[in-house]
N, C-alpha and C positions, 0 to 999 in steps of 0.2 A: 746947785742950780735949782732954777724953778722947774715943777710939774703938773701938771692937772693927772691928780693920782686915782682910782678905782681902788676904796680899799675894803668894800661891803660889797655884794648881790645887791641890785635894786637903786643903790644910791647916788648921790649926786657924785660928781669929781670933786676929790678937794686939792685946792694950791698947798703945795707942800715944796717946803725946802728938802732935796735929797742927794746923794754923792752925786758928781759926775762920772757916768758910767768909764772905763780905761776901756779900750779895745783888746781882742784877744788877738791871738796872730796871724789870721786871717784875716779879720776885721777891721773896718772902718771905725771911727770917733766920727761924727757931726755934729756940726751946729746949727742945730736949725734952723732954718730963717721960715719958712711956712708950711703949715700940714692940712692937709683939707678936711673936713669933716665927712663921712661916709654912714650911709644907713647899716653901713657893719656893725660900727659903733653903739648906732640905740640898741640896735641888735644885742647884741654883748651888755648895754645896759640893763634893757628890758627883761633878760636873763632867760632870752631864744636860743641866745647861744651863750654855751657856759664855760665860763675862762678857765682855765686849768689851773690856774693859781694867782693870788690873791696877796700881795697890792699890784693892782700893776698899773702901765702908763698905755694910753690906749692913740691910735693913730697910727696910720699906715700910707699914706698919701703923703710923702716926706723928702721937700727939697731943700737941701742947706751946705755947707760947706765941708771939704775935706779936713779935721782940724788935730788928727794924727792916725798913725796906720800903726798896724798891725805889721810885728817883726817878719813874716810870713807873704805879704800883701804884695802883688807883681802889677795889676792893673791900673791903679788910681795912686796917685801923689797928694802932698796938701797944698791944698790952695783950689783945687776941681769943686767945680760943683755938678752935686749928684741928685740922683733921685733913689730914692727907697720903698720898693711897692709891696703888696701882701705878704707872698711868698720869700720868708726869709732862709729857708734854707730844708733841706733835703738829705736822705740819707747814700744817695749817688751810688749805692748798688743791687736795690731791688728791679725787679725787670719793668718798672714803668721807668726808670730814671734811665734806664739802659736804652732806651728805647725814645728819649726826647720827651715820654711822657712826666714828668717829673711833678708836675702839676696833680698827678695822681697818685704820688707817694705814699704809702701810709703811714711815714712818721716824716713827714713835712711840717715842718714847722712856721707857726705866720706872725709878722709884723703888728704889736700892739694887741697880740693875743695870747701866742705864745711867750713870745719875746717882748719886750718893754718896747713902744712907738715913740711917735714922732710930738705926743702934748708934750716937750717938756724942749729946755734949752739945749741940752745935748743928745743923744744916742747914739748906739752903736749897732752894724749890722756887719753883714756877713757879705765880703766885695762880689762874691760868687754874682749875687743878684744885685748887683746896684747898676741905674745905668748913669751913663752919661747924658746930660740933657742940650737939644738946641740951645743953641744961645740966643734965639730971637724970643723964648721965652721968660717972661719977668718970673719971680718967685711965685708971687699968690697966684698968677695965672696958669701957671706951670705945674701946680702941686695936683689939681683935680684930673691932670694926666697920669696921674700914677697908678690908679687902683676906675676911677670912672672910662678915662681913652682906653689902660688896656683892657679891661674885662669889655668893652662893650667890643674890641677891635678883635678879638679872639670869638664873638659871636658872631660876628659882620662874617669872620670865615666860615664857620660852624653853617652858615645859613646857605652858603654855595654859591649859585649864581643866580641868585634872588635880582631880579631889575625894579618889583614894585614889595615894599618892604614897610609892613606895620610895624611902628613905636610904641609900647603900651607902658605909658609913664612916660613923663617927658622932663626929668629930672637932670643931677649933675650929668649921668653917661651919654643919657640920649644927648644931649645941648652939645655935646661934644661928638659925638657920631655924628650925627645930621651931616655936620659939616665935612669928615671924610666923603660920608656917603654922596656927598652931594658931589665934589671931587671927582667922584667915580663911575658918577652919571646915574644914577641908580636914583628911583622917587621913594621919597620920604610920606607915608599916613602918619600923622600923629596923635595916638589915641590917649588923655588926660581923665584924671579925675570930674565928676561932673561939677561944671561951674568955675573950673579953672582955667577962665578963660585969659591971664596972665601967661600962663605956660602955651596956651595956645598959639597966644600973639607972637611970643616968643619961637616956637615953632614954623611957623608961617615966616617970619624975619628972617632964620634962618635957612629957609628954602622947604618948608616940608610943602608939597604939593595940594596936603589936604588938613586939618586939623580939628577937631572932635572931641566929643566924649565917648569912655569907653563904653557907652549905651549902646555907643552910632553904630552904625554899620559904614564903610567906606564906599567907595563910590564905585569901585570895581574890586574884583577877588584880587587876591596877594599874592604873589611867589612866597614869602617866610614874613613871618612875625617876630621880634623881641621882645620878649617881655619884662622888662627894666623891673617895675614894679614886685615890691614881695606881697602878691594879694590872688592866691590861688584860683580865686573864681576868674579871673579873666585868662587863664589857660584856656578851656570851652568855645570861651569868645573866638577867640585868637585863632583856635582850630577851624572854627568855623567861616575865618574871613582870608582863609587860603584857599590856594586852588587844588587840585588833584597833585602829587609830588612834591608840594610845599610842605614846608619844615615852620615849626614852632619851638624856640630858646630861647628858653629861660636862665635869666641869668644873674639872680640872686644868688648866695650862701645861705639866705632861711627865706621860707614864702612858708605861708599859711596854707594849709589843706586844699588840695585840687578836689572842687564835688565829683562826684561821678558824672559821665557824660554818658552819649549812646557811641555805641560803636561807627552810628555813620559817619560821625563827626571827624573819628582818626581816619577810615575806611579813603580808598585809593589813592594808597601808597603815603599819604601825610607822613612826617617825621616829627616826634615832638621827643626832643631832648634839654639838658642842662649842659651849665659851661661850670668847672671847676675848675674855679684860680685860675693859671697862667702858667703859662712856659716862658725860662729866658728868652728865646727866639720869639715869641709873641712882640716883646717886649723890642727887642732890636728891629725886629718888621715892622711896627708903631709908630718907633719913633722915626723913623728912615722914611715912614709917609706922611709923617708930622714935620718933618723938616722942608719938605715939597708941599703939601698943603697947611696953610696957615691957620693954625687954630684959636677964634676970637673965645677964649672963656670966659662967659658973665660970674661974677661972684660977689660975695657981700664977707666983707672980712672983720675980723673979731678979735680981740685980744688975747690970748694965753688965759689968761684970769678969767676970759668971758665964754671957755668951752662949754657950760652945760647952757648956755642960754643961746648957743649957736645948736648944739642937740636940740633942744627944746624946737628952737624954729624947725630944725629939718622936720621934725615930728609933727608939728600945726603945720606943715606944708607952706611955711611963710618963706621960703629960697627955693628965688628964680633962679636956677645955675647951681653953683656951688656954693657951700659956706668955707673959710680958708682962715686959718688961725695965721696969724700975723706974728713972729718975733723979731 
């Protein structure tokens, strides 16, 4: 099969013919039909975060076909079509697993980091975590649900009963938040890079009530902030444009340095936490909102052959929505 393979720190992907993976006996075989691109990935490029082993296939946003199972496999038959998100698997007896927290695992294992992902014709994962998808979703539209809808949908909870709710980045997660949020009555601020006034426009279409740079200040104090973005200094911000009991999550796997702030800024009662990974139940709650509310994804789609130049753009900030590898 073909790959877009990681086989240096630092380096480009290269197209490489390599086996197609067999499944084990718990596991799924897919075919992929579309993977989205995720700032995990430059992440893991840029060598923020560092792969534990070396060639591998990177991709984690992964919808394609059931195309053989696992001797062991009780869930999925062939011919379903699934989705494959970070979280690929877990060690199901330490006391966060025991306890639904699984997502805190410490030998969790993840999709296109640990495990070989979704750049390549075929993969294999573990059914544990696959889910099944709407069917009113097309493939490329459907893929930026997998690691953008749930991590940002696992914040959305994290935040409580937020009604006026800052976006700091207004990239694939947010583009697709918005619109639960909006669903759920709840106002959208959308805080962008300065000058990026595409994503803004974008925001505003999609119902954000106010839209900006992260310079701005909003036009009234916040119940919680998200912060999409991996760029430390706008934590501060963030804290700053909540009210007394408002929470700030962040919700990257690497961000840049938080400067120091002054104490008034956290000071009455503020909450400023992270979200790590997911739980399957996240993922079943998701999509079960995602079947009731209709999720329009914007994406600009790319060839297999054309992953580092879909990286590239997420990196120049040139994708409005998602970028989504096509096979």
């Amino acid at each position: 099969m073909r790959a877009m393979v990681l086989e240096s720190t630092g380096a480009h992907l290269q197209l490489r013919d390599v086996p197609i993976p067999s499944p084990g006996p718990k596991q799924l075989q897919i075919r992929v039909e579309a993977c989205a691109v995720c700032r995990t990935d430059l992440h893991i490029l840029n060598r923020e975060l560092i792969a534990p082993h070396l060639p591998l296939i990177l991709g984690h946003q992964v919808i394609g076909t059931v195309s053989q199972i696992g001797a062991e496999t009780k869930r999925f038959i062939i011919g379903q079509k699934v989705g494959i998100p970070w979280l690929s698997n877990t060690c199901h007896a330490c006391s966060y697993c025991q306890t639904q927290r699984e997502n805190l695992c410490d030998r969790a294992q993840f999709t296109g980091f640990h495990v070989n992902g979704g750049y390549a014709e075929f993969c294999v994962a573990n059914e544990d975590y696959c889910y099944l998808l709407p069917d009113q979703y097309a493939n490329a539209h459907g893929a930026p649900l997998l690691c953008g809808g749930l991590i940002g949908w696992r914040a959305l909870q994290l935040a409580g009963r937020a009604q006026k709710i800052g976006f700091y980045g207004f990239g694939s997660s947010a583009h697709i938040l918005i619109q639960i949020s909006k669903y759920l009555g709840q106002e959208i601020y959308a805080f962008t890079r300065p000058g990026d006034t595409a994503a803004q426009d974008l925001a505003r279409k999609l119902g954000a009530v106010w839209a900006g740079s992260s310079e701005e200040n909003p036009p009234q104090a916040l119940d919680s902030a998200l912060v999409f973005a991996s760029v430390g200094s706008l934590v501060p911000k963030a804290l700053k444009t909540v009210s007394k009991g408002g929470s700030v999550v962040c919700l990257g796997i690497h961000m840049s340095d938080i400067p120091a702030f002054p104490y008034a800024s956290l000071y009455g009662e503020k909450i400023l936490r992270s979200v790590a990974n997911l739980t399957y139940e996240d993922g079943i709650s998701f999509f079960d909102i995602a079947r009731k509310c209709p999720i329009q994804t914007q994406i600009t789609t790319y060839a297999l052959e054309d992953a580092n130049q879909a990286i590239d753009d997420l990196h120049k900030g040139k994708i409005t929505g998602s970028a989504v590898l096509i096979l």
